[in-house]
C-alpha positions as CSV (number, residue, x, y, z in Angstrom):
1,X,0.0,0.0,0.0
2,X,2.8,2.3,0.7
3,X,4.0,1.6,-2.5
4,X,0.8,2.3,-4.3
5,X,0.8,5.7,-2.1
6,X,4.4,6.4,-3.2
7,X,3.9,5.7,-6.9
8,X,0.5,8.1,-6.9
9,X,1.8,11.5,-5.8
10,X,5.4,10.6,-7.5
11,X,3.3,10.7,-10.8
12,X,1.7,13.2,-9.6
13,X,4.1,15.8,-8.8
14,X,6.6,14.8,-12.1
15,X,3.6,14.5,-14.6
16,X,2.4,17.5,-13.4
17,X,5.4,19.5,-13.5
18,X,6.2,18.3,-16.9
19,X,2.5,19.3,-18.1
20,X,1.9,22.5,-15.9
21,X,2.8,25.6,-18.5
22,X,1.1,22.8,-21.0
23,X,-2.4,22.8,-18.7
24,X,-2.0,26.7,-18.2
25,X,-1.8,27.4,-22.2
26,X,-4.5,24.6,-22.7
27,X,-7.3,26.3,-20.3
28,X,-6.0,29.8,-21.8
29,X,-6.4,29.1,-25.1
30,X,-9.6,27.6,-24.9
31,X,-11.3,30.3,-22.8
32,X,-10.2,32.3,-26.4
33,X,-11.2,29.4,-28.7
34,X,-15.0,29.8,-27.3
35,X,-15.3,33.5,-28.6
36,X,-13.5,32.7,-31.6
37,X,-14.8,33.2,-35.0
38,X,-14.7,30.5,-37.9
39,X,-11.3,31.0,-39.7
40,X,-13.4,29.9,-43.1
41,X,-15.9,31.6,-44.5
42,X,-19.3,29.9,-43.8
43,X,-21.8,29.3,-46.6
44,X,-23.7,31.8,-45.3
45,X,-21.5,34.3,-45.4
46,X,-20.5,34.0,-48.9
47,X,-23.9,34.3,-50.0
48,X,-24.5,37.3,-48.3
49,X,-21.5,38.7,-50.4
50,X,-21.9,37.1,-53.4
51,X,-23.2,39.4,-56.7
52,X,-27.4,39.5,-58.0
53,X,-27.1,36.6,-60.3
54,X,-28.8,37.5,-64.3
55,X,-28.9,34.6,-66.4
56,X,-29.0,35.7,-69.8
57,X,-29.9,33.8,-73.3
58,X,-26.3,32.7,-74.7
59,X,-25.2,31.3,-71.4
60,X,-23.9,27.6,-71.7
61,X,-25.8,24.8,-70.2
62,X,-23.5,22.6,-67.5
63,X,-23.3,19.8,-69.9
64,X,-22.0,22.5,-72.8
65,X,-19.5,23.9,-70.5
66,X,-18.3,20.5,-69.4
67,X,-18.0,19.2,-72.6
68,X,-16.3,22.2,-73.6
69,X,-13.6,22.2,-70.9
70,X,-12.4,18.2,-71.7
71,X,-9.2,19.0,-72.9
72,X,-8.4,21.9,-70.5
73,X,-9.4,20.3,-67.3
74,X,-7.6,17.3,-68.0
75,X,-4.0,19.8,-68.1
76,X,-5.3,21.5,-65.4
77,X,-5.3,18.3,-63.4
78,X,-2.0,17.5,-64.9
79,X,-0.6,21.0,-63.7
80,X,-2.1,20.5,-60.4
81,X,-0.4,17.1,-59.8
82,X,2.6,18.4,-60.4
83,X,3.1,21.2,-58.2
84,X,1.9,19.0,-55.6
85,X,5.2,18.4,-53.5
86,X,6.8,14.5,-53.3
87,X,5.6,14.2,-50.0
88,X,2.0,15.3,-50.8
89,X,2.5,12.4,-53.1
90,X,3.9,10.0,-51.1
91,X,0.9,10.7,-48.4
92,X,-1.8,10.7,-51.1
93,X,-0.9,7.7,-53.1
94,X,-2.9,5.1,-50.3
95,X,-5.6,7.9,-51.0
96,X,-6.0,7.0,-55.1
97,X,-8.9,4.7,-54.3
98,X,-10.5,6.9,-51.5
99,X,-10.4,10.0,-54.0
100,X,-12.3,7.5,-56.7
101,X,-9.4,5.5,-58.4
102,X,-9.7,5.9,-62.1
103,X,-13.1,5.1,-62.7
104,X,-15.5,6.8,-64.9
105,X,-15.5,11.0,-64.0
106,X,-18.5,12.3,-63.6
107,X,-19.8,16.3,-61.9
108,X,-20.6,16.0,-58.1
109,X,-22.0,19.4,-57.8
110,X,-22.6,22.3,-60.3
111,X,-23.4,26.3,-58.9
112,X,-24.2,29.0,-61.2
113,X,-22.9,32.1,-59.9
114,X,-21.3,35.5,-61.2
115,X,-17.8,36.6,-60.2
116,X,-16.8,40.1,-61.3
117,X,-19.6,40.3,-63.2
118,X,-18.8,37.3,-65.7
119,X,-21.3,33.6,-64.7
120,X,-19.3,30.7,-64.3
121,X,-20.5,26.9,-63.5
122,X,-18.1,26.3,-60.2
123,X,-18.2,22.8,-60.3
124,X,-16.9,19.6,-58.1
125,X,-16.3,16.2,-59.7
126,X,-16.3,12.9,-58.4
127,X,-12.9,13.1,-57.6
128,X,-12.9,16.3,-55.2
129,X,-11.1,18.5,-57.7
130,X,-13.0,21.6,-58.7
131,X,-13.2,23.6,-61.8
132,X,-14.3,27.6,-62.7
133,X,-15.8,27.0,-65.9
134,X,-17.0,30.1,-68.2
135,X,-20.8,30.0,-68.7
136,X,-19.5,32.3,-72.1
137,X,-17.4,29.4,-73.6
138,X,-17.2,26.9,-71.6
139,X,-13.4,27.5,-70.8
140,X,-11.6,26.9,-67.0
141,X,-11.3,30.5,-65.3
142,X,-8.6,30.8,-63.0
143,X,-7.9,34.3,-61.1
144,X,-5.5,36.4,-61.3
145,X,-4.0,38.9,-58.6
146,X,-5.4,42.1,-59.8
147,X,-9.1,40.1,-60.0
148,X,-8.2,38.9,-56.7
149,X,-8.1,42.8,-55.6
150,X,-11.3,43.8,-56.8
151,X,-13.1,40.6,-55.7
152,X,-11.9,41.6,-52.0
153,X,-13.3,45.4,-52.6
154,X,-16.5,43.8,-53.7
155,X,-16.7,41.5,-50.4
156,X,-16.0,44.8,-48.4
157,X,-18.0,47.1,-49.8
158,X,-20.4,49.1,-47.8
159,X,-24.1,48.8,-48.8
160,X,-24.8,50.3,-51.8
161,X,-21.7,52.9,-51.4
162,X,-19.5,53.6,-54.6
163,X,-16.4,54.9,-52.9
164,X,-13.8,52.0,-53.5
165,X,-12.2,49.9,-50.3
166,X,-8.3,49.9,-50.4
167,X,-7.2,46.9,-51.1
168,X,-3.5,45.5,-51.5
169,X,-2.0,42.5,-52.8
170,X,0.0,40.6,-49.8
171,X,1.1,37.3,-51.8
172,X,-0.1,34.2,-52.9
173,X,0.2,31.0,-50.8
174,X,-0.5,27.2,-51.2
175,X,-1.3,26.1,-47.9
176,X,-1.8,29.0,-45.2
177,X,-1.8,27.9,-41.6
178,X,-5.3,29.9,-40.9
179,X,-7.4,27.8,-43.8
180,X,-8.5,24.1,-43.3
181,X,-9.8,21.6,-45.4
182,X,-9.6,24.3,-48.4
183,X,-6.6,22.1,-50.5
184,X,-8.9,21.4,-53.3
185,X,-9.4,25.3,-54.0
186,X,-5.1,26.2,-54.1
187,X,-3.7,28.8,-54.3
188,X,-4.5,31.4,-52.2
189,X,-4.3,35.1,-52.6
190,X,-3.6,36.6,-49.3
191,X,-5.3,40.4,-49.6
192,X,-5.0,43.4,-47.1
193,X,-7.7,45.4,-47.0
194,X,-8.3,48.9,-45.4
195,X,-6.4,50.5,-42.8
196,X,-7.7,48.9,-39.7
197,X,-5.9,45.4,-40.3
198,X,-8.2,43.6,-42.0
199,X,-7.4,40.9,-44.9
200,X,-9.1,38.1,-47.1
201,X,-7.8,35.0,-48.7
202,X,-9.4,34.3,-52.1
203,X,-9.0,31.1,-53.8
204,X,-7.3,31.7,-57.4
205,X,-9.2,28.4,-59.0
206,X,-12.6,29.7,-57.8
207,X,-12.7,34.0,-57.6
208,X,-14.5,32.8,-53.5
209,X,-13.5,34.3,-50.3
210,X,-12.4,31.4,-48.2
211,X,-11.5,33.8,-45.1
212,X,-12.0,37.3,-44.3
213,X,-10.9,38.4,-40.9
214,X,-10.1,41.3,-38.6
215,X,-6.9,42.1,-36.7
216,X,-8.7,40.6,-33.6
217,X,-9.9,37.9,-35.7
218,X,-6.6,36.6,-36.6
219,X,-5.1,37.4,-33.0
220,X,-7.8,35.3,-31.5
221,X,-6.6,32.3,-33.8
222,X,-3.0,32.8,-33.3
223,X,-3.7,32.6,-29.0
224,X,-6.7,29.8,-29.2
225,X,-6.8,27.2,-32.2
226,X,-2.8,27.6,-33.4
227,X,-1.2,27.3,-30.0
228,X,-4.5,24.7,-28.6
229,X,-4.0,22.2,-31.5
230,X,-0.2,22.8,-31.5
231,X,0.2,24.3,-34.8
232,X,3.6,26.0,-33.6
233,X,5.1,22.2,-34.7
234,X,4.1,22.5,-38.1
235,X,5.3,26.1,-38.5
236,X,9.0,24.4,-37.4
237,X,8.2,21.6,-40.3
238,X,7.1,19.1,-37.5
239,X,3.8,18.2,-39.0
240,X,4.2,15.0,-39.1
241,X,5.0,14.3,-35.7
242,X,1.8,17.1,-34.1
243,X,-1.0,14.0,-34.0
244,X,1.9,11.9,-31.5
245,X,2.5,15.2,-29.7
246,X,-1.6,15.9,-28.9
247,X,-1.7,12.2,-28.2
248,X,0.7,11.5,-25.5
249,X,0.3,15.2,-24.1
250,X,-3.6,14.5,-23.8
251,X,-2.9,11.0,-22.1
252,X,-0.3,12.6,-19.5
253,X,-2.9,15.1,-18.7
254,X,-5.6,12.7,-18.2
255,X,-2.7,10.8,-15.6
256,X,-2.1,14.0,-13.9
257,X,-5.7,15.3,-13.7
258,X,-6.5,11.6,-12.4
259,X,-3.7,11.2,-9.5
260,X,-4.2,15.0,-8.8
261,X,-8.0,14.5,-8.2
262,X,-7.2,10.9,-6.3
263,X,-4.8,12.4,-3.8
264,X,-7.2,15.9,-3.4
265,X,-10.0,13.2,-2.3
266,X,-7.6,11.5,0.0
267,X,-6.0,14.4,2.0
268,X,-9.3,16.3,2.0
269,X,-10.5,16.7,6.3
270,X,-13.8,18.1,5.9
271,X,-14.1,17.2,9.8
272,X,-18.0,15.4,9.2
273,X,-19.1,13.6,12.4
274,X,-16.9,15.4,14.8
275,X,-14.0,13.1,12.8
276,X,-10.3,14.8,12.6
277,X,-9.3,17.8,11.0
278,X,-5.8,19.3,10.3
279,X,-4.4,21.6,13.0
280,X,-6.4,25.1,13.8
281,X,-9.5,23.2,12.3
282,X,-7.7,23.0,8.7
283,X,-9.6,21.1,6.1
284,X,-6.6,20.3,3.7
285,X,-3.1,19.9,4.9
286,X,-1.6,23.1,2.9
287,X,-0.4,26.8,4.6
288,X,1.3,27.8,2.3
289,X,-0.9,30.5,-0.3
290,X,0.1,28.8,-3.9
291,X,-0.1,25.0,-2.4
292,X,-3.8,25.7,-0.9
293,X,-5.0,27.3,-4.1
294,X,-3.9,24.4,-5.9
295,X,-5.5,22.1,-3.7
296,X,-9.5,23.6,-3.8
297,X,-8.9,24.8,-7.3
298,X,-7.9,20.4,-8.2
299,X,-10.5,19.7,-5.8
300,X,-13.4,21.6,-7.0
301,X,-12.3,21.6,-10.4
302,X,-10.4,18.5,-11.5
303,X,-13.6,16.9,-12.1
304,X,-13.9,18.8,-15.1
305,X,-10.5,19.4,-16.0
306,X,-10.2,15.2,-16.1
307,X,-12.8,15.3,-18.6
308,X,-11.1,18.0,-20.7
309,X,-7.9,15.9,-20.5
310,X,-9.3,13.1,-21.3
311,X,-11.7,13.8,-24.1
312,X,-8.7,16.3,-25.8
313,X,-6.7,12.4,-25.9
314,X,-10.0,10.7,-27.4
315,X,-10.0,13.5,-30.0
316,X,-6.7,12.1,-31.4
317,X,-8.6,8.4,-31.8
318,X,-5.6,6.6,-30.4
319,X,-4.9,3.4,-31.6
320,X,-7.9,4.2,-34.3
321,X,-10.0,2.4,-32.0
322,X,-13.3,4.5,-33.8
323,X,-14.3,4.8,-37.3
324,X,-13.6,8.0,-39.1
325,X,-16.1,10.7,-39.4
326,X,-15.6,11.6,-42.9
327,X,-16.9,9.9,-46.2
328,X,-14.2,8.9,-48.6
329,X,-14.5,9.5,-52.0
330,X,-15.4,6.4,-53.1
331,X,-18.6,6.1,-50.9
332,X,-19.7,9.9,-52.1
333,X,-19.6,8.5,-55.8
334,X,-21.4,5.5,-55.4
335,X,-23.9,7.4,-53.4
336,X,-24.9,9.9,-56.1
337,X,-24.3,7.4,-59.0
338,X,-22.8,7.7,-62.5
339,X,-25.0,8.9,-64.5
340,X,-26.2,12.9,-65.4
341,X,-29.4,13.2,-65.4
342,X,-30.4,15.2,-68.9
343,X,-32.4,18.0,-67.0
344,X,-29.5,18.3,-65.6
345,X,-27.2,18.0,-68.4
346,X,-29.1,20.8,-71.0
347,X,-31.3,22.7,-68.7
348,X,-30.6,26.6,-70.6
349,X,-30.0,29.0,-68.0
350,X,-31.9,31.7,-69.7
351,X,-35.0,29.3,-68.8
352,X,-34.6,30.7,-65.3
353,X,-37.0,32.4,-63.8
354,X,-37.7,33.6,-60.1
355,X,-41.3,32.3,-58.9
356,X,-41.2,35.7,-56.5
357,X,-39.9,39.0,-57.8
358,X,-38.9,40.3,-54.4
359,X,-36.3,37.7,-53.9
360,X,-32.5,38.3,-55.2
361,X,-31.1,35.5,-56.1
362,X,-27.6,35.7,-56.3
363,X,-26.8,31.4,-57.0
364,X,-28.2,28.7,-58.5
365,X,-27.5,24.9,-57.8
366,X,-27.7,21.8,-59.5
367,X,-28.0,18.6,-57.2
368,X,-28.3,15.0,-58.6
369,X,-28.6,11.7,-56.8
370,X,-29.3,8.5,-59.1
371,X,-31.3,9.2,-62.3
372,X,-33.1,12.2,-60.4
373,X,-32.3,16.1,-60.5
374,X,-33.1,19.1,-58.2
375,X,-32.3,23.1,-59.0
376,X,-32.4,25.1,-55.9
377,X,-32.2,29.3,-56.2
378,X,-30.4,30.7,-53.0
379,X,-30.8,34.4,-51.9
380,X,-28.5,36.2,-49.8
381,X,-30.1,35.5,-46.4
382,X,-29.5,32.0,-47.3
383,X,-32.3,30.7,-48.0
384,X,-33.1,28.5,-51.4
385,X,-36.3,28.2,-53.4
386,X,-36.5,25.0,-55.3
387,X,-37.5,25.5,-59.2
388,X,-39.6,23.2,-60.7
389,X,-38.8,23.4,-64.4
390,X,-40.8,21.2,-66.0
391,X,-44.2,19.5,-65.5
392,X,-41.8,16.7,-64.1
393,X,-39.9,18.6,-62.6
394,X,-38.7,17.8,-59.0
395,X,-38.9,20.1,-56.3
396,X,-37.1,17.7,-53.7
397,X,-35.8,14.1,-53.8
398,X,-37.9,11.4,-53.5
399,X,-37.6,9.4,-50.7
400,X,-37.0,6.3,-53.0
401,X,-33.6,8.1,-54.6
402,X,-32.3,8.7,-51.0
403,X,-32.6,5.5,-49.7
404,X,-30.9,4.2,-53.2
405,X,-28.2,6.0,-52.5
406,X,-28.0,4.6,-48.9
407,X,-28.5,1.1,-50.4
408,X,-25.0,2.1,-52.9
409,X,-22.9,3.3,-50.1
410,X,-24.0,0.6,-47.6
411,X,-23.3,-2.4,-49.8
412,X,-27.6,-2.6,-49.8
413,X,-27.4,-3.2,-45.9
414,X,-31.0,-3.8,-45.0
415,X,-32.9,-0.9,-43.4
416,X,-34.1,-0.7,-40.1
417,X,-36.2,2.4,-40.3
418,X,-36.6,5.7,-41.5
419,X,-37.7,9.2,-40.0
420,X,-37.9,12.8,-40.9
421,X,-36.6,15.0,-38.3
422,X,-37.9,18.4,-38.0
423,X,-35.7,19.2,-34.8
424,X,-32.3,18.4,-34.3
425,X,-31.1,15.3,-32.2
426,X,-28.0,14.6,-30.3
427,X,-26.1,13.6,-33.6
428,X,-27.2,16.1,-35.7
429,X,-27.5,19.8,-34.3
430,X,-25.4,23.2,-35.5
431,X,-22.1,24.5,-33.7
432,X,-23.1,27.7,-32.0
433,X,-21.6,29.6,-34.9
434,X,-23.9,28.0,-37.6
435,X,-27.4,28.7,-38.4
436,X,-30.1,26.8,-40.7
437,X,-27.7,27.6,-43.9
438,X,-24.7,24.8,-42.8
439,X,-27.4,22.9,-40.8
440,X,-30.3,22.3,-42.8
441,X,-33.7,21.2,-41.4
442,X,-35.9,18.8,-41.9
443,X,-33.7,15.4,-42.5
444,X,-34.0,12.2,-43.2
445,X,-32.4,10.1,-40.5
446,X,-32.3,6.3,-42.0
447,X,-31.1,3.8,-39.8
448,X,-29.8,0.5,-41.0
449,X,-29.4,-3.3,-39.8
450,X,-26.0,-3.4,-40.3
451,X,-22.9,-4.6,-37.9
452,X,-22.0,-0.8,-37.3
453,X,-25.3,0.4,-36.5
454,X,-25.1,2.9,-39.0
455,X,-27.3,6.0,-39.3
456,X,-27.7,8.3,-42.7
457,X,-28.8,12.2,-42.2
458,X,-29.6,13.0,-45.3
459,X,-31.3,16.0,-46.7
460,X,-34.0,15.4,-49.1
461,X,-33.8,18.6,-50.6
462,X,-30.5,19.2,-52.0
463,X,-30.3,15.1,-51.6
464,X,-26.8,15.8,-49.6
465,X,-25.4,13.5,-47.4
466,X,-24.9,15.4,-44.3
467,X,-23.5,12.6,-41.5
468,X,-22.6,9.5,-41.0
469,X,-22.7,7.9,-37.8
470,X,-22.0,4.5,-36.8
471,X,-22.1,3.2,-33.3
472,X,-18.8,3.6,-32.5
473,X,-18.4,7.7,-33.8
474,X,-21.6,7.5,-31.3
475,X,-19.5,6.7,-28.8
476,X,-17.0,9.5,-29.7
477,X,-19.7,12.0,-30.4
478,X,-20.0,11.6,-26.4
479,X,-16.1,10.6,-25.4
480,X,-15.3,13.8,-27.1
481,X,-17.5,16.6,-28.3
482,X,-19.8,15.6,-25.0
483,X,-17.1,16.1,-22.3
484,X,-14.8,18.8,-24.8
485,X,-17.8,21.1,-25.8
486,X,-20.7,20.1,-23.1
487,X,-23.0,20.9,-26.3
488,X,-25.8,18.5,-25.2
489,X,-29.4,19.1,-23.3
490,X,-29.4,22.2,-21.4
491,X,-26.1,23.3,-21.5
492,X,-26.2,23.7,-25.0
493,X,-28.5,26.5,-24.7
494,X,-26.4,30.0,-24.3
495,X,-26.1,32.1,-22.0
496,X,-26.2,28.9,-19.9
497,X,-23.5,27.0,-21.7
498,X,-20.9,30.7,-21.4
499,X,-21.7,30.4,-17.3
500,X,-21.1,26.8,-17.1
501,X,-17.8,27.0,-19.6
502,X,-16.5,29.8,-17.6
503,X,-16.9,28.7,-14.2
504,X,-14.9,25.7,-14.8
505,X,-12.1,27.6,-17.1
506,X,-11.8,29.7,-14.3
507,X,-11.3,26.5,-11.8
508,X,-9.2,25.3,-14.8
509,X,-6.9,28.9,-15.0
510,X,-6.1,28.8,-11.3
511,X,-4.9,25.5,-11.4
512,X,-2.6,25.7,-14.2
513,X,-1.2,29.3,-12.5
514,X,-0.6,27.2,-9.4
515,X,0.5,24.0,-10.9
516,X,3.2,26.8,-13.2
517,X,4.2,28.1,-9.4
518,X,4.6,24.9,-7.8
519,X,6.5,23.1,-10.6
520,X,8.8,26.0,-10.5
521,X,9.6,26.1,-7.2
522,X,10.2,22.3,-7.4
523,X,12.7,22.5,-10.2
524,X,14.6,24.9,-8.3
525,X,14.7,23.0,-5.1
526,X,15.9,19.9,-7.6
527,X,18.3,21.7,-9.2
528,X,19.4,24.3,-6.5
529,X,23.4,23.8,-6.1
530,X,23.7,22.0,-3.0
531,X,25.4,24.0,0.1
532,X,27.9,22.4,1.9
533,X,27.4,22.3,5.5
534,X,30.4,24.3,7.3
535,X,31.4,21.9,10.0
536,X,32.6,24.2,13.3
537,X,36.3,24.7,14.2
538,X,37.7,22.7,16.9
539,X,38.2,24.4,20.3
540,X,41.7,23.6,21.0
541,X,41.7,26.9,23.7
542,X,43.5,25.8,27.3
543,X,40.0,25.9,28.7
544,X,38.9,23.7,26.4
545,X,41.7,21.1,26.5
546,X,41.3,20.7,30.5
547,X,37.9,19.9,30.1
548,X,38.8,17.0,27.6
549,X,41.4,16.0,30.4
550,X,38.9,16.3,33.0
551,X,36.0,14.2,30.9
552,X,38.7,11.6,29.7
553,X,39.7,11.2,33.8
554,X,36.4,10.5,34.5
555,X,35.6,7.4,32.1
């Protein structure tokens, strides 16, 4: 038992002094991560920016301007491959079947939009790359920096005002640090805007702002989401090694939040029943200002903290013990199917026109899944107005087409039942940053008979498949996002989740100041020279010699 004992604080106290500026930066940085904003631009947003769209008789059809474009987009791809580094190459050739292999290519998803005043097709095909196609000739658009200026004064003009924003080109990047998941739409041109700081990055393949921030903005990511996730190693060209680093880190902290919480339990008095206390009536055994902090702060707090630990080390899926969250490319192209349907394919965009004069529709997207078609207007706020343009025209997919699709990407796994949800559920609901536009309502949930226990949220609308969720990412939803975020029942609802996140931050900041404290003074009592101890002169006075004589005598 002693042992045991020994072994608990001595993991304790070197853990936690290993980890205590780690726990400090970890509880800072995500006090700032909460009132962060999105470092991409959400859908929403873009639409709110994007130009009145005015189709116009001449414009191509999609199929016209892919046909067109054969020969280009296949040297764009070529040109795109090879600026792609070695090691992107090395890393993405076990990806060659995920990103569809070499089967047939077919369009994903088409938008009809206007960029500086010219309509282009922005479309996605089944392989993830993505294509600015000229609605005039058909011809891939890429953009240049000067368009990229006057996109950005566009973005930031104000209202209907003519006086121009001032804009200047910064540089153009391939993969900047603030942008995620945006590789497809490379390069980047990095704009300064204004005189107050702020700048946008606008993707050179597609004329879209992919981030537009403020000084603050950008400060906020630097102190919360680069330093949180450890981003500093892949400035330093330690990328590879950041997953290991969040891994092991998070899984210290969970053994130093555990022992920590173990040995508060243990050494905590509270004196119940008339039993013993520490001297002067002390509940915990600490005097000392720093030490007693620490103590109430782990006490009180290291509940929670253990459950930040520990769900920041289930975030890195150690040992990939759950499924992965994200479709691959393979299962996207099965579920929509191969072929085009021909409304589709040779619908004129001169046919368009808006079913309510008031609304300024400023986008206009194609959807397909299996042999059926949707076209969906969008507005600025958002919201999208299906167009029924035909007789047989859709205005939604059929329920039939969805579960097809569910059928092609489950290996036709049998299905267990279906439902349309008109609220959200604990699997399917919108960060607090996103509104109806990135989280659509109502859904299809479909659940299947399978091993996994898979479920389908699928929109029958736009006939997108919005999640995936097997039992074990239901696990994780709860290991992770449950314990990290505490976005579930009533806490989800603000201001209650703010007053519940900051209570225990706070908890959180005191003991990573006193754990920062404490480790210090430990190191230097480690590491502190040793003094010598001056040993005292011998008394060799006459007094003192008689006195040996005399004691000597006596024995």
């Amino acid at each position: 038992m002693k042992s045991l004992n020994w072994l608990l604080y001595e993991v304790h106290r070197w853990v936690g002094l290993v980890l205590a500026l780690f726990m400090f930066v970890w509880f800072s940085t995500g006090l700032v991560i909460m009132y962060s904003t999105p470092t991409t631009q959400t859908r929403g947003q873009q639409l709110a920016h994007a130009e009145t769209l005015h189709p116009e008789s001449g414009w191509l059809s999609l199929g016209e301007a892919w046909e067109r474009s054969v020969e280009q987009r296949k040297q764009a791809v070529a040109q795109r491959k090879a600026k792609i580094s070695a090691t992107e190459m090395e890393r993405n050739a076990s990806n060659v079947k995920q990103r569809g292999g070499d089967g047939v290519i077919g369009i994903a998803d088409a938008r009809l939009l206007q960029v500086l005043g010219e309509p282009l097709w922005l479309v996605e095909d089944t392989r993830g790359q993505r294509f600015a196609l000229s609605a005039i000739d058909g011809s891939p658009r890429e953009f240049s920096a000067d368009q990229a200026l006057k996109i950005a004064q566009n973005w930031y003009k104000n209202g209907d005002s003519e006086l121009a924003v001032k804009v200047n080109y910064l540089e153009t990047l391939d993969s900047p640090i603030i942008l995620r998941n945006q590789e497809a739409l490379r390069p980047f041109h990095h704009i300064a805007v204004g005189e107050n700081g702020d700048e946008a990055l606008i993707s050179a393949l597609s004329g879209e702002v992919l981030h537009a921030s403020t000084r603050l903005d950008r400060a906020f990511f630097w102190a919360g989401n680069w330093l949180h996730l450890f981003k500093p190693l892949e400035s330093l060209g330690l990328g590879h090694i950041r997953h290991d680093v969040q891994l092991w880190s998070g899984l210290a902290a969970t053994l130093a939040a555990l022992t920590g919480l173990i040995i508060g339990w243990l050494r905590w008095r509270p004196g119940f029943n008339g039993k013993k206390t520490y001297s002067e009536g002390r509940t915990q055994p600490y005097r000392e200002f720093w030490f007693k902090w620490h103590f109430w702060s782990g006490l009180l707090g290291g509940g929670i903290a253990l459950f930040w630990a520990f769900s920041g080390f289930i975030d890195t899926n150690p040992g990939k013990i759950f499924s992965s969250g994200d479709y691959t490319r393979e299962e996207l192209s099965r579920y929509l199917g191969v072929e085009l349907p021909d409304q589709m394919r040779n619908w004129q965009p001169s046919q368009f026109r808006s079913a309510n004069n008031n609304v300024e529709v400023v986008e206009l997207n194609w959807r397909r899944l299996g042999a059926e078609a949707v076209l969906l207007a969008y507005d600025r706020k958002g919201r999208r107005f299906p167009q029924q343009i035909d007789v047989n025209g859709l205005t939604q997919f059929s329920e039939a087409s969805l579960l097809a699709g569910v059928n092609r990407i489950s290996s036709n796994a049998k299905v267990e039942n279906q439902t349309l949800l008109k609220e959200y559920d604990s699997y399917y609901y919108p960060r607090h940053h996103q509104s109806l536009v990135e989280k659509p309502l109502p859904v299809l949930l479909v659940s299947l008979a399978d091993s996994e226990g898979s479920r389908f949220y699928l929109d029958p609308q736009d006939g997108r498949l919005l999640s995936k969720v097997d039992r074990s990412r239901r696990v994780f939803r709860w290991l992770y996002s449950g314990l990290h975020h505490w976005d579930f029942g009533w806490l989800y609802f603000r201001p209650l989740w703010d007053i519940w996140m900051l209570t225990w931050v706070a908890f959180g900041l005191v003991l990573g100041a006193s754990s920062l404290v404490i480790a210090w003074r430990r190191l230097q009592k480690t590491f502190a020279p040793k003094k010598r101890k001056l040993r005292k002169p011998l008394d060799i006075s006459p007094q003192s010699t008689d006195a040996l004589a005399i004691e000597n005598a006596v024995e």
